[in-house]
C-alpha positions, -999 to +999 in steps of 0.1 A: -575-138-218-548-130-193-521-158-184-514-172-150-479-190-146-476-206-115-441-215-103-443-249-076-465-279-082-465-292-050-501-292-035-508-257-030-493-248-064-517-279-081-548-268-065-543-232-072-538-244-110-569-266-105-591-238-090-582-207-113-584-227-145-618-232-139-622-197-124-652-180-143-628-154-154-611-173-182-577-176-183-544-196-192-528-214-166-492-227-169-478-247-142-439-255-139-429-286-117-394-289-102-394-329-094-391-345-128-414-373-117-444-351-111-440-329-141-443-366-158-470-373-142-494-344-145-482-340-180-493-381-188-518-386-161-530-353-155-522-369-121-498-353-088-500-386-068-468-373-049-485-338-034-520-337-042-536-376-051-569-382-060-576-351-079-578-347-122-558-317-132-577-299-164-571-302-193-569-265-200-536-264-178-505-267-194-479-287-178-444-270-187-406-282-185-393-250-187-394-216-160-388-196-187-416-211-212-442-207-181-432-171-173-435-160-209-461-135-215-476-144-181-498-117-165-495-131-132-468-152-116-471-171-081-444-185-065-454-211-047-426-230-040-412-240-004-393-205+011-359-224+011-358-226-030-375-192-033-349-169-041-333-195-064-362-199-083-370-161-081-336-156-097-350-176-128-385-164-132-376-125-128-355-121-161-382-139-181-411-118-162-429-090-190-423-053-172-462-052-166-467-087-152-474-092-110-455-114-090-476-132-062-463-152-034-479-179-025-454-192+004-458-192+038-421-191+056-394-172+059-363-175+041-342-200+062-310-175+061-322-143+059-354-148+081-367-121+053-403-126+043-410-136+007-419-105-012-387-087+012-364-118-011-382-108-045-377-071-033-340-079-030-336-093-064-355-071-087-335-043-108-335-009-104-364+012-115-384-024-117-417-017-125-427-051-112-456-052-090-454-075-058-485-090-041-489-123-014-518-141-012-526-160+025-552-175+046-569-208+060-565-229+030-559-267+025-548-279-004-566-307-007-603-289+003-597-259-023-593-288-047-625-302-043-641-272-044-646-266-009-658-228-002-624-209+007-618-175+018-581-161+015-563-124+017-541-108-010-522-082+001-499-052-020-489-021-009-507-011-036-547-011-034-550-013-071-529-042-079-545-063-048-580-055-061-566-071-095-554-103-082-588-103-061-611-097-097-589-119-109-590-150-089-620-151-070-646-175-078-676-192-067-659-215-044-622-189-040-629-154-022-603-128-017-603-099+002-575-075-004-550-057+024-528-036+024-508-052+054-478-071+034-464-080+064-488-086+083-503-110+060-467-128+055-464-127+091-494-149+103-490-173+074-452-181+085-456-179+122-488-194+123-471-227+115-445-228+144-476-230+166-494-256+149-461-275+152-465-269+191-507-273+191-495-310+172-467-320+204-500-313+224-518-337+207-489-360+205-488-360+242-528-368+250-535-338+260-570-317+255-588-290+244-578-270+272-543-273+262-553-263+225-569-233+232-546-222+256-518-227+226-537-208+201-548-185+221-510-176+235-497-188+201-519-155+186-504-133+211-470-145+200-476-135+159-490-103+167-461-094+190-438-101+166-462-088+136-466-057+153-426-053+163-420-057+125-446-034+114-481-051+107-513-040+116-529-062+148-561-061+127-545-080+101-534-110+123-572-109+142-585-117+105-580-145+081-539-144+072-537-148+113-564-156+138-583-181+108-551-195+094-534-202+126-569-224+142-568-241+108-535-252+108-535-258+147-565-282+147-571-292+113-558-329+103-543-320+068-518-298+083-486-310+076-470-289+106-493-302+133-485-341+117-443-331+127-459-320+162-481-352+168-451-370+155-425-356+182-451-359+208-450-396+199-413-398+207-402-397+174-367-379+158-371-350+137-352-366+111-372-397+113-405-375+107-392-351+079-382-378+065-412-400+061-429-375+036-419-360+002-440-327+017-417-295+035-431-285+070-425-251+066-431-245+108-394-263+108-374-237+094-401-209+106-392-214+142-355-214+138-362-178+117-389-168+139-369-172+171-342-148+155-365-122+144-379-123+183-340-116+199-336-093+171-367-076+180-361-083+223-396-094+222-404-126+239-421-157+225-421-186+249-442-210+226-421-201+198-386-206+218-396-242+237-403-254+201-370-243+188-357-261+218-377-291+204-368-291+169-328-278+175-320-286+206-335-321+211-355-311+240-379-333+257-418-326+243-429-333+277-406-308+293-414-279+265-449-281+276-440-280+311-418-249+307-440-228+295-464-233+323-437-229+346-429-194+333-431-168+361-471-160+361-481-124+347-511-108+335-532-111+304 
């Protein structure tokens, strides 16, 4: 019986521990909670009223105090942690990781400093002649619905074939399907960016405005991740499929998205501040657009969507006049 550690027990994290413990293929599920509180909780309750209520964690997962005692002997590790406390918490789990075990990120941003995706920040702090292997795993996938055992189909992506099509035997199940990739970035890609636009789909909403102004946002806002997917490497195939195209209408019109709730927020006249800090969940779109926006001038590629909501969220521009910028750009073929 091969053991799952999985590092982050905020809702993703919960419901993956709720899902793969239950996972036909039988395994041992560790899960390590940062907030004091919750790890209470869930190890008393069986309960995470902060980031996942209403749900029973099994009994077959054990609740852990410890990074170290989770990591132990696991086979496979996610991370799935918000990207500003990923390298942090990489830094503890990699020393205590067995030489054969994968590592599987879970998290969709990019690193708030660096603007490097998440298997680029465990790439930067594994040793010499690691023989770690790295994986993510990304798609159209509320926490809440893969909970309750709502049918749910993801990507896992490695540069290597093999160890995808492990994870994928691994953790598919009868209501968790995974199709492998090779496209790393691409699959990071879409998961991160996809979030900035859902920030930009919610202002729409915020504002009243309608399904024309939706699909014109995804639509556009797809354009925008495979410009910069494709400037960074990934495949456009990759960010038609599930990690892009699928997550990115998900989290644009879906109303568990936690990115879309900031947008509908700020289209309501609220204050950044005031909206971040109503919820104990991270908006991962916030720091994506500031990291996103970087990556675009790094790459002299242009992404209007992407730049009025940095304007937005940094530069305390009007909603109103974001949306009205962008359709005031100089006009130009499809």
């Amino acid at each position: 019986m091969k053991k799952i550690a999985i590092i982050g027990a905020g809702g993703w994290g919960t419901a993956l521990s709720i899902v793969l413990s239950q996972s036909p293929v039988a395994h041992r599920v560790a899960l390590w909670a940062r907030e004091e509180n919750v790890r209470e909780s869930l190890q008393k309750d069986r309960k995470n009223p902060v980031f996942l209520p209403g749900f029973t964690i099994p009994e077959q997962v054990e609740v852990v105090a410890e990074i170290s005692e989770a990591v132990h002997g696991a086979d496979f590790i996610i991370g799935a942690m918000p990207s500003a406390h990923a390298r942090a918490l990489y830094s503890q789990i990699l020393p205590h990781a067995a030489p054969s075990a994968v590592i599987v990120s879970a998290t969709k941003g990019l690193e708030p400093e660096s603007h490097l995706r998440m298997t680029q920040v465990i790439a930067d702090l594994l040793p010499p002649k690691s023989q770690l292997r790295v994986a993510a795993i990304s798609g159209p996938s509320f926490a809440k619905e893969v909970a309750q055992g709502d049918p749910t189909a993801i990507v896992v992506a490695s540069a290597h074939p093999q160890t995808a099509r492990e994870i994928q035997h691994e953790f598919s199940g009868p209501t968790l399907r995974l199709y492998t990739n090779t496209d790393v970035v691409g699959v990071e890609i879409g998961g991160a960016v996809k979030n900035v636009i859902a920030i930009a789909a919610g202002v729409a909403e915020g504002l009243g405005l309608g399904h024309n102004t939706m699909a014109a946002l995804i639509t556009r806002g797809l354009a925008e991740i495979m410009r910069l997917g494709t400037a960074l490497g990934a495949q456009r195939e990759t960010l038609a499929g599930l990690a892009g195209l699928g997550d990115l209408v998900l989290t644009c019109t879906g109303e568990l998205s936690r990115n879309r709730h900031v947008g509908i927020q700020l289209g309501h006249g609220k204050k950044l501040e005031e909206v971040l800090s109503s919820t104990p969940t991270v908006a991962e779109g916030v720091g994506t657009t500031a990291a996103a926006q970087a990556l675009a001038q790094e790459a002299k590629i242009e992404m209007p969507i992407t730049a009025q909501m940095y304007g937005v969220l940094y530069e305390r521009r009007s909603p109103r006049d974001a949306i009205r910028e962008l359709m005031h750009r100089p006009l130009r073929a499809e």
